[in-house]
N, CA, C and O atoms as a DFTB+ gen file, in Angstrom:
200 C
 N C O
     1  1       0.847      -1.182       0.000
     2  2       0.000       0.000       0.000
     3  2       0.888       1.241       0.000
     4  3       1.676       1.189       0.944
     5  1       0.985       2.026      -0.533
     6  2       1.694       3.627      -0.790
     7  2       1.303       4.540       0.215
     8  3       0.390       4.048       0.879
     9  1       1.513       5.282       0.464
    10  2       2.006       6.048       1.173
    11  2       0.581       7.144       1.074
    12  3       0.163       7.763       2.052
    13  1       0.001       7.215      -0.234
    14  2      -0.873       7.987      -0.501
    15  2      -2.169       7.539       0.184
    16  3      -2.920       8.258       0.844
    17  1      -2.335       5.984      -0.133
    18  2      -3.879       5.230       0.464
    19  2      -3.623       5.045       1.399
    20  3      -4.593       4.668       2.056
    21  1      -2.439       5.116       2.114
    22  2      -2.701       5.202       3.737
    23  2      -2.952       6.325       4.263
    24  3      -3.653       6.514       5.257
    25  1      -2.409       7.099       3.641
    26  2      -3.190       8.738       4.306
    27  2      -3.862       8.702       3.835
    28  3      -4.534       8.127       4.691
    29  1      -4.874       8.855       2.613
    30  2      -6.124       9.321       2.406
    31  2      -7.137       8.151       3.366
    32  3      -8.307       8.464       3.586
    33  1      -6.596       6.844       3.885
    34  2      -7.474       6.398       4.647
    35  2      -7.571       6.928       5.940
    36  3      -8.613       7.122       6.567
    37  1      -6.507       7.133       6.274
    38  2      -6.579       7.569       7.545
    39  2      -7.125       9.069       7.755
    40  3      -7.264       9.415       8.928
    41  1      -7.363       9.752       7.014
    42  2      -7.898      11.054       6.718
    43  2      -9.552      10.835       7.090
    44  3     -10.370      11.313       7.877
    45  1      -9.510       9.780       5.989
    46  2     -11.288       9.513       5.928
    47  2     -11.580       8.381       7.424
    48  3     -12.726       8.105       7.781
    49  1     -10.482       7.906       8.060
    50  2     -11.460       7.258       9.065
    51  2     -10.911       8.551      10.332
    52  3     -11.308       8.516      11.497
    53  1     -10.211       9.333       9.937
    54  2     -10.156      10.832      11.364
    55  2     -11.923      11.217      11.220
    56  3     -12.779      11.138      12.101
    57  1     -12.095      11.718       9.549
    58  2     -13.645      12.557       9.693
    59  2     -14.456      11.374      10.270
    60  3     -15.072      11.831      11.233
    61  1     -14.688      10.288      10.144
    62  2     -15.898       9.508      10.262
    63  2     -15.775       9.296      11.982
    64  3     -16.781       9.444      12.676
    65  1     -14.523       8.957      12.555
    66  2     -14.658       8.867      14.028
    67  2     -15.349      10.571      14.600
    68  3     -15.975      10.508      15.658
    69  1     -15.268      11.643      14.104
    70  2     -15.089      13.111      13.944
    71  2     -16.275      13.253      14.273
    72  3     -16.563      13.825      15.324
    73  1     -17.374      12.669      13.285
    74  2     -18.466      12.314      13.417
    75  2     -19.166      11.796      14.259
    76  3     -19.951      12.468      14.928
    77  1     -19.026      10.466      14.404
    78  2     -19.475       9.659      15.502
    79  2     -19.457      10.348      16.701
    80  3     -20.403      10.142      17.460
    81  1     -18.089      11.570      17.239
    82  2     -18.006      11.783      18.336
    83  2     -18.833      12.974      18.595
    84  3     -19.361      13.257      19.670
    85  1     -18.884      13.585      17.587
    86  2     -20.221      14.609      17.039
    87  2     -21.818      14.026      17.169
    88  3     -22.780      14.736      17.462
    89  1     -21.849      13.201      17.008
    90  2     -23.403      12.673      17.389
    91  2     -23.227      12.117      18.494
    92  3     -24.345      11.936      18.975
    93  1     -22.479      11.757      19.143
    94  2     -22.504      11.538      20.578
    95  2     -22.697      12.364      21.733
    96  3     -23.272      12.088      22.786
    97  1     -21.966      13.722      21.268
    98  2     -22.227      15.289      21.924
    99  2     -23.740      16.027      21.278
   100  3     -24.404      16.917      21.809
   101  1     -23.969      15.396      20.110
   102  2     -25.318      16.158      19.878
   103  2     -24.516      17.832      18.792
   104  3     -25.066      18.866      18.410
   105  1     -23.512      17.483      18.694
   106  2     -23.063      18.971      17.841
   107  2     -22.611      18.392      16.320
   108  3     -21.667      18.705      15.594
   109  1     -23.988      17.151      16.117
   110  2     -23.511      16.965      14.786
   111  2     -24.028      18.054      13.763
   112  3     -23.689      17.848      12.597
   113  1     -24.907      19.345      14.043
   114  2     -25.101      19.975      13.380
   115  2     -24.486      20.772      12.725
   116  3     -24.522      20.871      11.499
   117  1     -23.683      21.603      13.690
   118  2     -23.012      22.377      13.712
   119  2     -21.352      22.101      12.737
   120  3     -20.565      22.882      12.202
   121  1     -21.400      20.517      12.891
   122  2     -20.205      19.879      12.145
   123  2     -20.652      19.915      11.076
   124  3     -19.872      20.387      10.250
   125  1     -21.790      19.555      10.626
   126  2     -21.892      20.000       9.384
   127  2     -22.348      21.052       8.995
   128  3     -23.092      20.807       8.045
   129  1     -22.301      22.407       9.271
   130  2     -22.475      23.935       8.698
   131  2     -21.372      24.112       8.819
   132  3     -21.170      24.787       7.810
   133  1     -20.087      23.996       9.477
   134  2     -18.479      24.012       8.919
   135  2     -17.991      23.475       8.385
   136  3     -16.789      23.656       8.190
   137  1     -18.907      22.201       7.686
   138  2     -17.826      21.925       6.924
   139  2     -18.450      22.223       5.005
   140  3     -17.798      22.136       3.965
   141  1     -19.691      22.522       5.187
   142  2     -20.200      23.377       3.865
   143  2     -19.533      24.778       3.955
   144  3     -19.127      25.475       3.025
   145  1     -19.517      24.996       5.117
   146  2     -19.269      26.700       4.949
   147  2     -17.437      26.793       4.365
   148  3     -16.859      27.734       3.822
   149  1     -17.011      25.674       4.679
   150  2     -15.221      25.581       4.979
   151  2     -15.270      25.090       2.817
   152  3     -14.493      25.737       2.115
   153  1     -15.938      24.307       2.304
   154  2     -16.333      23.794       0.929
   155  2     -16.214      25.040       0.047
   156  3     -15.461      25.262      -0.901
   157  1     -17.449      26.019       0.789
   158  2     -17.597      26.991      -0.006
   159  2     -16.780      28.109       0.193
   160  3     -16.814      29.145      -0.472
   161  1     -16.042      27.856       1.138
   162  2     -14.667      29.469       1.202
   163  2     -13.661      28.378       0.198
   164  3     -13.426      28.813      -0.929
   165  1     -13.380      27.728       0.366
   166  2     -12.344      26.810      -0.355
   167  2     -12.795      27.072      -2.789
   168  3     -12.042      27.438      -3.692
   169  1     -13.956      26.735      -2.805
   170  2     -14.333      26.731      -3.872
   171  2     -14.036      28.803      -4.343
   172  3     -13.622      29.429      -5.319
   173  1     -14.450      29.068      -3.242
   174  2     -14.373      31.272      -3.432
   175  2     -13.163      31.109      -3.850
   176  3     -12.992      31.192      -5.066
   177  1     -11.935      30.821      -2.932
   178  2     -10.620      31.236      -3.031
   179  2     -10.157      30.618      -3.994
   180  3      -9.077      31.008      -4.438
   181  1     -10.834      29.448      -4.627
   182  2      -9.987      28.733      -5.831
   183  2     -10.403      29.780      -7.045
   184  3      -9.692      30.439      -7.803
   185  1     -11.547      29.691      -6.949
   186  2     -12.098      30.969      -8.057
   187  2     -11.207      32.351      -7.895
   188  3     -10.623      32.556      -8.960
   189  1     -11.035      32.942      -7.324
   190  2     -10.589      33.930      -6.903
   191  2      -9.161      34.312      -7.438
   192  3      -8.916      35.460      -7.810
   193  1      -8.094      33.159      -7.463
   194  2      -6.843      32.859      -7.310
   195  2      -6.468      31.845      -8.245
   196  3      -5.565      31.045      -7.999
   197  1      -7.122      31.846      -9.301
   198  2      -7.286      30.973     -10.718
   199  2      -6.500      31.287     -11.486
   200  3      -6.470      30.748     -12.593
């Protein structure tokens, strides 16, 4: 396995535990309005800086 699919797994099982610990506190909402809001500054600045 490379070097790449182990980080991108381990990336994707950080958000999903991220989660879980987010619905456990009840602030799974809020996890997700940062992370649309974090999507859409990301998509601005790519536009922006094209």
């Amino acid at each position: 396995m490379s070097i790449r699919r182990t980080r991108r797994f381990l990336y994707l099982l950080a958000r999903i535990l991220g989660d879980v610990n987010a619905v456990k506190r009840g602030t799974a909402g809020k996890r997700v309005a940062r992370r649309m809001t974090g999507r859409a500054t990301g998509k601005a600045l790519r536009r922006l800086f094209k």
